[in-house]
C-alpha positions in Angstrom: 125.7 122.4 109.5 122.7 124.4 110.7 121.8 123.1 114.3 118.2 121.8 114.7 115.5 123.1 116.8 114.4 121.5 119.5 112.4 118.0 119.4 110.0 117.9 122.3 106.0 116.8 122.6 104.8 120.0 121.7 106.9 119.6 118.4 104.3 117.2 116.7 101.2 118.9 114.9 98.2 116.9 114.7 96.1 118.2 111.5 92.5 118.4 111.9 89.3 118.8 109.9 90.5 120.1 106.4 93.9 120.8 107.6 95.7 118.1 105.9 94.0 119.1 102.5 95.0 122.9 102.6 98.6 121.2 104.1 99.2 118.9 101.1 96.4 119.3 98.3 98.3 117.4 95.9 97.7 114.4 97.5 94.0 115.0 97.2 93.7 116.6 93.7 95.8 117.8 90.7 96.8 120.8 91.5 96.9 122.3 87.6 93.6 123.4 87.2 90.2 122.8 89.2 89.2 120.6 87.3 88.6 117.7 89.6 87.5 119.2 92.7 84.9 120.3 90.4 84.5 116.4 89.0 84.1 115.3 92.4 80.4 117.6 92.8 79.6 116.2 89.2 80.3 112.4 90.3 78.0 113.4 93.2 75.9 114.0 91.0 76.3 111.4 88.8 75.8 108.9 91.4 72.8 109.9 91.9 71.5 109.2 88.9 73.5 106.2 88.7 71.1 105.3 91.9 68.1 105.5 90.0 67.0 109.1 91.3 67.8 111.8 88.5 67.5 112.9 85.3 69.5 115.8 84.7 72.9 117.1 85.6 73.5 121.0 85.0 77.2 122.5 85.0 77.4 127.0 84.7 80.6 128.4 84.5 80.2 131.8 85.8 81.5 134.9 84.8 83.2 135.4 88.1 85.2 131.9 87.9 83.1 130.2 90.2 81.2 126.7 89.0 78.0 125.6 89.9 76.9 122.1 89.7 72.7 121.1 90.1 70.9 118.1 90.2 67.6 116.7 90.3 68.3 113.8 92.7 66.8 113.2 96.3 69.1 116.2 98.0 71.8 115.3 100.7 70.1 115.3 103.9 70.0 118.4 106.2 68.8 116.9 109.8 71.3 116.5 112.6 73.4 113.2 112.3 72.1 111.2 115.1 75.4 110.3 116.5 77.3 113.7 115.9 74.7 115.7 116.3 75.7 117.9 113.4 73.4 118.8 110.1 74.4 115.9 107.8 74.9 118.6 104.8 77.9 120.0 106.8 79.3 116.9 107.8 79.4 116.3 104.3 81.6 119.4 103.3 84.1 119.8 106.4 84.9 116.1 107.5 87.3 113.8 105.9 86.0 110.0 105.6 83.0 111.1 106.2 80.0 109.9 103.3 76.8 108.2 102.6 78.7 105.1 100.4 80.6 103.4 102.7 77.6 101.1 103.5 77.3 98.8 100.4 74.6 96.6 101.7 71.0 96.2 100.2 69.7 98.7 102.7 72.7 101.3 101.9 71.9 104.7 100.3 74.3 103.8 96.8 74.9 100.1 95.9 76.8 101.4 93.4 78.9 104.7 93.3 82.3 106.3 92.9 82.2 108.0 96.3 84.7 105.6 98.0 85.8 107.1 101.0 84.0 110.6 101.6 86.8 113.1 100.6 85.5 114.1 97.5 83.7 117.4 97.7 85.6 118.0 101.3 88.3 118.6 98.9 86.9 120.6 97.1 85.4 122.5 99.9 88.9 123.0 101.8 90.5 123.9 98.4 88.0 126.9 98.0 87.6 130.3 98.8 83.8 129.7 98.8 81.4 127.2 98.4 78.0 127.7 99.0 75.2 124.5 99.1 71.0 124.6 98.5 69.3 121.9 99.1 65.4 120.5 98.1 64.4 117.9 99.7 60.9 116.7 101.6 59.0 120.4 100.5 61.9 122.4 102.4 65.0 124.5 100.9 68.4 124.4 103.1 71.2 126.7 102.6 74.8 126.6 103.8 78.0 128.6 102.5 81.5 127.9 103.9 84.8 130.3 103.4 88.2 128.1 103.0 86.5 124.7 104.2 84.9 126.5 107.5 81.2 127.6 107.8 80.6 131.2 107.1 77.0 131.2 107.4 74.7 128.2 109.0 72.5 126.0 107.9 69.2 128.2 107.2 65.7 125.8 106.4 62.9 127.0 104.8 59.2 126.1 103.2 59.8 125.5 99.6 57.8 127.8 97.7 55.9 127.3 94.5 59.2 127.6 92.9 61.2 125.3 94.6 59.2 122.8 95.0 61.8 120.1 93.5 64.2 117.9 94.6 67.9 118.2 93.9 71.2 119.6 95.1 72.7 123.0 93.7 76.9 123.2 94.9 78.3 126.3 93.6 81.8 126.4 94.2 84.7 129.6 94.0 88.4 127.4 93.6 91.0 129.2 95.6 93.9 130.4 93.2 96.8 130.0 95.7 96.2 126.3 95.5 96.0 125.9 91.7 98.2 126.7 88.5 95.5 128.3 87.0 92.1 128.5 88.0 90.4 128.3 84.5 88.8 125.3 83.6 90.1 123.3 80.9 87.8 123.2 78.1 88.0 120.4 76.0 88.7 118.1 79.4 85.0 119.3 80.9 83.4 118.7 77.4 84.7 115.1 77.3 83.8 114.4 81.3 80.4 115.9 80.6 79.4 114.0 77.4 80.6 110.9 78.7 78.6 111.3 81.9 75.4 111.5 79.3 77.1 108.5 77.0 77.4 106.0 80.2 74.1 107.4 81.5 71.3 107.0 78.8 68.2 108.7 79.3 70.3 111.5 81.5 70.5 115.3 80.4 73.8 117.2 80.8 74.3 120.6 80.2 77.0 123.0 80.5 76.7 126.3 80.5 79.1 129.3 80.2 77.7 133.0 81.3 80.2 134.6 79.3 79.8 133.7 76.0 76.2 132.5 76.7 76.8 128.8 75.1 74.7 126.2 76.0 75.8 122.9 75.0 73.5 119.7 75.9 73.3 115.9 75.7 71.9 113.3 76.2 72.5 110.0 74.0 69.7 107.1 73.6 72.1 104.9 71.7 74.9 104.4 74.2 78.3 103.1 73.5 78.1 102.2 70.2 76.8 105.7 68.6 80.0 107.2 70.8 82.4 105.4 69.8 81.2 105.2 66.5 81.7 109.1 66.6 84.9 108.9 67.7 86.6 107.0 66.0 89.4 108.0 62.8 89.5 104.7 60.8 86.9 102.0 60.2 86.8 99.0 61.9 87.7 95.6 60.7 84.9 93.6 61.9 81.7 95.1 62.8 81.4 96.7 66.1 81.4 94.1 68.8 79.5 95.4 71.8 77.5 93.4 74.8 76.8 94.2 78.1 76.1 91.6 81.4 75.0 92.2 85.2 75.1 90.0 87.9 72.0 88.5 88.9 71.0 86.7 92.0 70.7 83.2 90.5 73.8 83.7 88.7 76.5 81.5 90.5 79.8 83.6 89.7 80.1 84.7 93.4 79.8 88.5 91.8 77.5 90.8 93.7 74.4 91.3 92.2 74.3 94.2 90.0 77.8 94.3 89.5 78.9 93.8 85.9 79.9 95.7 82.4 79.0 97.3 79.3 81.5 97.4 76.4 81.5 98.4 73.0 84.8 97.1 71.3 86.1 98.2 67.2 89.3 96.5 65.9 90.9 98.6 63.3 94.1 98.4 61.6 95.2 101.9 61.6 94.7 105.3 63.3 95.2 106.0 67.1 92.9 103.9 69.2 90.2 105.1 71.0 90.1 104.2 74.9 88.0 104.7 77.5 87.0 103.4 80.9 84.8 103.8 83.7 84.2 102.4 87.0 80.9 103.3 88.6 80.9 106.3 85.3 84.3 107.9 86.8 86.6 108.1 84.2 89.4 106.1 84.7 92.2 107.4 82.6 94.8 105.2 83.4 92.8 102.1 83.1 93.1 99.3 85.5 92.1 96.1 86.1 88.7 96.4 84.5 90.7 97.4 81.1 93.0 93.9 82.0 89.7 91.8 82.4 88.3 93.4 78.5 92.2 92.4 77.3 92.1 88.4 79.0 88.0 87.9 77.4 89.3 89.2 73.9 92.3 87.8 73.8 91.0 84.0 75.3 87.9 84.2 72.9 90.3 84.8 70.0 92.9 82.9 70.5 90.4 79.8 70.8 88.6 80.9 67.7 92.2 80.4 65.7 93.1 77.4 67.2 89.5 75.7 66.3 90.0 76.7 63.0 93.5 76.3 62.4 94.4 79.4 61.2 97.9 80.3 63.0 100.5 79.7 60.9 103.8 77.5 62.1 106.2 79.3 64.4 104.0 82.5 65.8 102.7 82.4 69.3 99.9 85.3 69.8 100.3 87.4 72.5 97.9 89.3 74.3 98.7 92.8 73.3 98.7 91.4 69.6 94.8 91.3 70.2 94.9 94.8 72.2 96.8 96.9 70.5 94.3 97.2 67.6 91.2 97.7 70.1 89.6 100.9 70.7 86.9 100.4 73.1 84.5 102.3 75.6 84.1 100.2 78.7 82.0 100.9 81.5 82.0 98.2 84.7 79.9 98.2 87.6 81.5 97.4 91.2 80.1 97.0 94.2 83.4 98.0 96.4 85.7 99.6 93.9 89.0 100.2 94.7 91.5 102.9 93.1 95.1 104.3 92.9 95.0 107.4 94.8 92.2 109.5 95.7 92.1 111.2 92.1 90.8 107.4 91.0 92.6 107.6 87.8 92.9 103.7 87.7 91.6 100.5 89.1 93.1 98.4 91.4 90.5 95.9 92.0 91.9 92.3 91.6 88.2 90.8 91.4 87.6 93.1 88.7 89.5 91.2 86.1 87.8 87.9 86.3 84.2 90.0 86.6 85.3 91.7 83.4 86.7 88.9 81.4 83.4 86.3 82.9 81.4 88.1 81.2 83.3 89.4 78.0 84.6 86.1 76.8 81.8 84.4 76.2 80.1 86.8 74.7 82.8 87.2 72.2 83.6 83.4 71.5 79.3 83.3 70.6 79.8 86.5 68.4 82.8 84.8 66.6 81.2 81.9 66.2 78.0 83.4 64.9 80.0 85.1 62.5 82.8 83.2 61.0 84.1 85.8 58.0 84.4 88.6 59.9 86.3 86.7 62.9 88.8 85.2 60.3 89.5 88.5 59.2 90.2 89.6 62.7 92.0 86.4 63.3 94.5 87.6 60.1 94.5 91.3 61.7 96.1 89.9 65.2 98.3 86.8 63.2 100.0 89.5 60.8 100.6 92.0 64.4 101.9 89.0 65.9 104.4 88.5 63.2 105.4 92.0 62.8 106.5 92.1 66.8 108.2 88.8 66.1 110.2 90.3 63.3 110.9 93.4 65.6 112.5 91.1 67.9 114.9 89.4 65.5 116.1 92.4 64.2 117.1 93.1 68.1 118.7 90.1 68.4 120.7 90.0 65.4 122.0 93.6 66.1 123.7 92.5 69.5 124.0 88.7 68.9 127.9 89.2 68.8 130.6 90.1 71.5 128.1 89.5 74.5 129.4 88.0 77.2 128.3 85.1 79.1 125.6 85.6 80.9 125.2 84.5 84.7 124.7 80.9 84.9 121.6 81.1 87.8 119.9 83.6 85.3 116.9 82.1 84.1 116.1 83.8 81.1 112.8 84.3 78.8 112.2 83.0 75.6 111.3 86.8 73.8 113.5 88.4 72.6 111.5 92.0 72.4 112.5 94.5 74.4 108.7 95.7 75.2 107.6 92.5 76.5 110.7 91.4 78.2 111.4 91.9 81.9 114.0 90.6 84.5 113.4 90.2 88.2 116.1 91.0 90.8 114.7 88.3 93.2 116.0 88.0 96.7 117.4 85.0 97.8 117.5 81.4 95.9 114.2 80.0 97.8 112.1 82.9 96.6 114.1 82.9 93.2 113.2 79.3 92.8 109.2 80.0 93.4 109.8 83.1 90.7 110.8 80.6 88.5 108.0 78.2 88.6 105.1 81.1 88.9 106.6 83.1 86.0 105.7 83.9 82.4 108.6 81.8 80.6 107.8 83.9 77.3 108.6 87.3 78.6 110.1 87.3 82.3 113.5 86.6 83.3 114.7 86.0 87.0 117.9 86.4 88.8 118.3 85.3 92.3 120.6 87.1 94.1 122.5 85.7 97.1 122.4 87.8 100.5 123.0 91.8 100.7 124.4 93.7 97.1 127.3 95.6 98.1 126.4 99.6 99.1 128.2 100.2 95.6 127.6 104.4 96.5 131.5 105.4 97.0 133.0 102.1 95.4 135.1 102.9 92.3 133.4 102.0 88.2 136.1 99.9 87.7 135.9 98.1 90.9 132.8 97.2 90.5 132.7 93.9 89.2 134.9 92.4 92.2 131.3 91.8 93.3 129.7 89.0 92.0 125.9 90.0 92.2 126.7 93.6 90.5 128.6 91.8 87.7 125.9 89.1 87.0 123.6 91.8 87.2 125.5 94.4 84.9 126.1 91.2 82.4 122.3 90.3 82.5 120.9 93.9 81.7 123.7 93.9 78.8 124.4 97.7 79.8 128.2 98.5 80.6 128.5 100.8 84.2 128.2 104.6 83.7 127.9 108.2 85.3 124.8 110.4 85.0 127.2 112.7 82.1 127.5 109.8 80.2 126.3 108.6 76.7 126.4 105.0 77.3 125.6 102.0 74.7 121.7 100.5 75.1 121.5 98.5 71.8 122.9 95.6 74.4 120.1 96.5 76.6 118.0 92.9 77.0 115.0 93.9 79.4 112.8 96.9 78.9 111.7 96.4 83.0 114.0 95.2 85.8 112.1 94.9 88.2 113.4 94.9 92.1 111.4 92.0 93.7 112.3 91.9 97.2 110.0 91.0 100.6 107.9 93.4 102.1 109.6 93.6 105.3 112.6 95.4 106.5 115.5 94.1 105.5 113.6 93.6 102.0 114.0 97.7 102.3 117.5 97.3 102.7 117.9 95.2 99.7 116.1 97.3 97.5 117.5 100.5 98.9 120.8 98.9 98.0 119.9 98.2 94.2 118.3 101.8 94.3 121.4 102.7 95.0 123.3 100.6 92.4 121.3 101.5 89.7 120.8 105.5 90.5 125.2 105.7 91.2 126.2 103.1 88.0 123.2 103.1 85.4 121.3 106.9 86.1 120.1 106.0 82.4 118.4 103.1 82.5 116.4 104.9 85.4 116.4 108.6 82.9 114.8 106.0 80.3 112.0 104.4 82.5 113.8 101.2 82.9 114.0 100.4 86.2 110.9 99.4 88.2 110.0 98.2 92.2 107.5 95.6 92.3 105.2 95.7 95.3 104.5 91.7 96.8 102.0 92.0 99.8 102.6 91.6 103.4 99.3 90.0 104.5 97.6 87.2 103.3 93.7 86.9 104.7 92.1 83.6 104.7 88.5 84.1 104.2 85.3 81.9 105.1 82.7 81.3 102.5 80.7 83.9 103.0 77.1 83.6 101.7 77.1 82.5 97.7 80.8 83.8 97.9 83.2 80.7 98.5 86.3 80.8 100.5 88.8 82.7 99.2 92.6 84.2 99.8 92.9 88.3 99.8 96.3 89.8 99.7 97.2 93.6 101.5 100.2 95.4 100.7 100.4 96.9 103.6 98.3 97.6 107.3 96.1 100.4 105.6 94.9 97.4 103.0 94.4 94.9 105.3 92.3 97.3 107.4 90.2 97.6 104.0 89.8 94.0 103.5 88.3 93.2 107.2 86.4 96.2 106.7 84.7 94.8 103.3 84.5 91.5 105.0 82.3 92.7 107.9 80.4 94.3 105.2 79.4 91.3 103.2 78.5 89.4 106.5 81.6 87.8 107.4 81.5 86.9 111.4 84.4 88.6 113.1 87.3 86.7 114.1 86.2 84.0 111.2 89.1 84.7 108.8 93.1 83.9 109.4 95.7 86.6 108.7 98.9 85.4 107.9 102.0 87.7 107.5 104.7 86.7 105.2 107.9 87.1 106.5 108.9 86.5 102.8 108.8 85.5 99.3 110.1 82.5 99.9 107.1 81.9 101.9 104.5 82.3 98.4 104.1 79.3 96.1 104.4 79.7 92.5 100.8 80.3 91.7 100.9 83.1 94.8 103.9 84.6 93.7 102.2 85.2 90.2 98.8 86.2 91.2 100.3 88.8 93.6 103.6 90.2 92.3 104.6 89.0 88.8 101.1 88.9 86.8 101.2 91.9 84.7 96.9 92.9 85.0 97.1 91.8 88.8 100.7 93.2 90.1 101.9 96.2 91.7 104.7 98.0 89.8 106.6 101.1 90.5 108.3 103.0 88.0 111.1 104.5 89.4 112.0 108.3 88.4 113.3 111.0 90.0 110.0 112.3 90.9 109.6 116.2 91.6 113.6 116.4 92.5 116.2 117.1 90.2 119.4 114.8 89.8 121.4 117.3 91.9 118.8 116.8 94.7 118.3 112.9 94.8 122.2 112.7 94.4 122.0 114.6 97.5 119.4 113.2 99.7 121.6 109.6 98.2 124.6 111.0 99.8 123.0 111.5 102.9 121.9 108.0 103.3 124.7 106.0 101.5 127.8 107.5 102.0 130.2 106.8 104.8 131.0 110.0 106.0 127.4 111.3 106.8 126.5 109.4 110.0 126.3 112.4 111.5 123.4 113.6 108.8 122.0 110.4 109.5 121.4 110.9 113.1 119.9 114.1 112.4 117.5 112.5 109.9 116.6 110.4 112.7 116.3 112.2 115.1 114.1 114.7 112.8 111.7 112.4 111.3 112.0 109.4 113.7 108.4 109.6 114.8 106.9 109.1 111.4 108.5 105.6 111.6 106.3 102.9 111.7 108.7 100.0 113.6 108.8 96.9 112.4 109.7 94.2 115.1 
């Protein structure tokens, strides 16, 4: 073994300015094309005129591969920032964290915006061979350029001519190649961010222009939503289209800031692909969220009520949520005051309080529209009955094929009532006292719980066919329905009974262990269930944050996964007025701890949880089996110490 260098002070790095970008890009950006550092300058823009101060947005794609990006909003400021003594414009561009939305108040510069934490266009600067900034603002013109995130030629001010005389910012930006796959835009992805932009903007002119072909392509859409989705869509709806739109007002007593709110435009058909598309603060979020999950709860409450007023489910269905959904294509576009995303590239919503914001405002507004117009919402009503019953069938047909030959299963399994291997999940629950809150807080349709008593056996080196001497690995094995097998094996699935299970352990350390343990079990005896998507790690939270009522907003309980969340939450609190010291943190020292209705909001909800798929990421088998080996096996404590003593201060101790 190759003998490591030596571990003194002067062996840790600290990164600073845009060093951690140019370090690890891909955990700022996606790293196959330019394309977002690029969206980031056009959500600048964007938020601009989200704010209320522009009316046009102009993207050129030059001939030399560098982009440029204008606007006709109030300019970012040029003056020295009073306490670091900097011009504001290159503040802007070289520091990390560093923005003009962090302040959400009434007296803030954006109420509303997609800028979260001021790494956007940093990003993009640091991730660039040049980038180059004008500024008009106040009757002056400001010009800066940077080379690979580091000024190249000052800040320059001077009296705007008869020409200039405007207001606006111009960001022309040269991505840096090392850094990408390929440095050529992709197309049809800018068209789509662009027009939507002018769709969830209306009144807005976008423009994109390419020097070398000479195209100019323009919109700008008056009739919002509906025209778009009318456009886009390959089948005709069922009902006609249902659209609405709310905003919180100051009189409004739903404890939502004011301002905050959605527009939706909603088509129900009964074939073709569905259209969907979201947007917080008009950034596209492709993965939807928990804006998408409020839209699903209003549709599906409103419906739902509308058949059982008028009697129209037949006996023996139950309607499901995704019976509703998965005929909906949609454009939704909500408005939050302190949105916040998976991952800096903010492809999906994490907000908890943007569920019941969505879903106040949607269900009512559907339940008046169905009740205004009876025909069309029985038709609908028939649409969602008739998908109900084809998933119902689905799930028979599942049943009947492995309904012989099963064994027994484990007699502390609680098990759901579906039998559809979408919908069902089973959770590997910790210990009997948090296993007995799963079972009250659970969905009894679709989740399944297993409690499982102490530490699963490190199952890395044990023999297949020893295997079930253990009495957690059989009841689990027997509960899944899949027989034990290697990674060059064809095993049988038809007996598979879950399409998630799902490792719910506590957030702490020895919750770790436990689900390093399964990890382990699951990656050595059933690779395939992992190779298929199968096997997930659900995320409860570690801090729970008491909060006073804090102006029309009652008291309330906020959950953090980790420190970095909590630090959030206090932050927001301050924000909204909150005296310091007035709220009470309490740390779980485990599931056990959460009542049922915790336990659900947190960890098992499926619009509010955390759930990690587990895969083998950017490794290979060979790899993971390695790195596995190193940690599991018997014979590697010397490996182990070496880890250790490697990585060991990157460790945050939990005592």
């Amino acid at each position: 073994m190759a003998k490591q260098g030596k571990y003194a002070e002067e062996s840790i790095r600290v990164l600073k300015g845009l060093e951690p970008v140019k370090q690890r890009p891909g955990m700022y950006t996606r790293t196959e094309t330019p394309l977002h550092i690029v969206q980031e300058v056009i959500d600048n823009a964007a938020d601009e005129a989200l704010a209320g101060h522009g009316q046009r947005i102009a993207v050129t794609v030059h001939a030399d591969g560098s982009v440029s990006v204008e606007d006709d909003g109030r300019g970012i400021p040029f003056g020295l920032h009073p306490e670091e003594q900097v011009p504001v414009v290159e503040i802007v561009f070289t520091r990390l964290h560093a923005g003009g939305k962090f302040d959400k108040g009434s007296g803030g510069a954006y109420s509303f915006s997609g800028g979260l934490h001021g790494v956007g266009v940093s990003v993009t600067n640091a991730l660039s061979t040049r980038l180059q900034v004008t500024v008009f603002r106040e009757g002056r013109v400001a010009t800066l350029a940077f080379g690979s995130g580091d000024v190249s030629e000052p800040l320059a001010t001077r009296k705007a001519g008869a020409a200039d005389r405007r207001q606006g910012t111009s960001v022309r930006a040269w991505p840096d190649p090392k850094y990408f796959d390929t440095v050529d835009l992709p197309k049809a992805e800018l068209l789509h961010l662009l027009r939507s932009k002018a769709v969830l903007m209306p009144g807005v002119t976008v423009t994109l222009t390419s020097e070398k072909s000479g195209e100019v392509q323009s919109w700008q859409y008056e009739g919002g939503l509906r025209d778009y989705l009318l456009q886009s869509l390959n089948a005709d709806p069922v009902i006609p289209l249902f659209e609405g739109a709310h905003y919180a007002r100051e009189t409004e007593t739903e404890n939502f800031a004011e301002g905050e709110g959605a527009a939706w435009c909603v088509a129900f058909t009964e074939e073709g692909n569905a259209l969907r598309e979201s947007y917080v603060n008009l950034i596209p979020t492709i993965a939807g969220g928990t804006h998408e999950s409020g839209l699903k709860d209003g549709l599906f409450t409103a419906i739902k009520g509308f058949i059982d007023l008028h009697s129209l489910m037949p006996k023996g269905v139950k309607l499901m949520p995704d019976d509703v959904f998965s005929r909906a294509s949609f454009v939704l576009s909500a408005k939050v005051l302190d949105p916040q995303f998976q991952g800096q590239t903010k492809e999906r919503l994490n907000s908890r309080d943007a569920l019941r914001l969505v879903s106040t405002y949607v269900r009512p507004a559907f339940e008046l529209w169905l009740n205004q117009h009876v025909a069309e919402g029985k038709k609908l009503a028939e649409l969602v009955i008739r998908q109900a019953q084809a998933r119902q069938r689905a799930g028979q047909k599942v049943e009947k094929r492995k309904g012989s030959g099963v064994a027994v299963l484990p007699g502390k399994l609680t098990d759901c009532e579906s039998r559809d291997l979408t919908l069902n999940e089973l959770f590997l629950v910790e210990g009997d006292s948090a296993g007995g809150s799963a079972k009250m807080g659970r969905d009894k349709e679709t989740q399944a719980i297993l409690p499982l008593r102490g530490k699963v056996l490190n199952s890395w080196e044990v023999e297949r066919d020893r295997l079930f001497a253990n009495n957690e690995i059989h009841d689990i094995a027997v509960a899944i329905g899949v027989d034990p097998h290697g990674a060059n094996d064809t095993p049988d699935l038809s007996g598979l009974r879950y399409g998630k299970v799902c490792i719910l352990s506590d957030a702490d350390v020895d919750g770790s262990h436990i689900q390093v343990l399964l990890l382990t079990l699951f990656f050595r005896h059933f690779p395939k269930l992992i190779e298929a998507g199968n096997v997930f790690i659900a995320k409860p939270p570690l801090f729970r944050v008491d909060t006073p009522a804090r102006g029309k907003k009652p008291a309330a309980k906020l959950y953090a996964l980790d420190e970095g969340e909590l630090t959030a939450i206090l932050d927001k609190l301050r924000k909204e007025g909150a005296r310091e010291n007035s709220w009470t943190i309490s740390r779980f020292k485990g599931l056990g701890e959460m009542n049922a209705e915790q336990l659900w909001d947190t960890t098992l909800n499926p619009e509010t949880r955390r759930l990690l798929q587990v895969s083998w990421g950017r490794l290979d088998f060979l790899a993971t089996e390695g790195s596995f080996n190193k940690l599991m096996g018997k014979g590697e404590a010397a490996s182990r110490r070496a880890l250790m003593e490697l990585h060991g201060d990157e460790v945050e101790v939990d005592v």
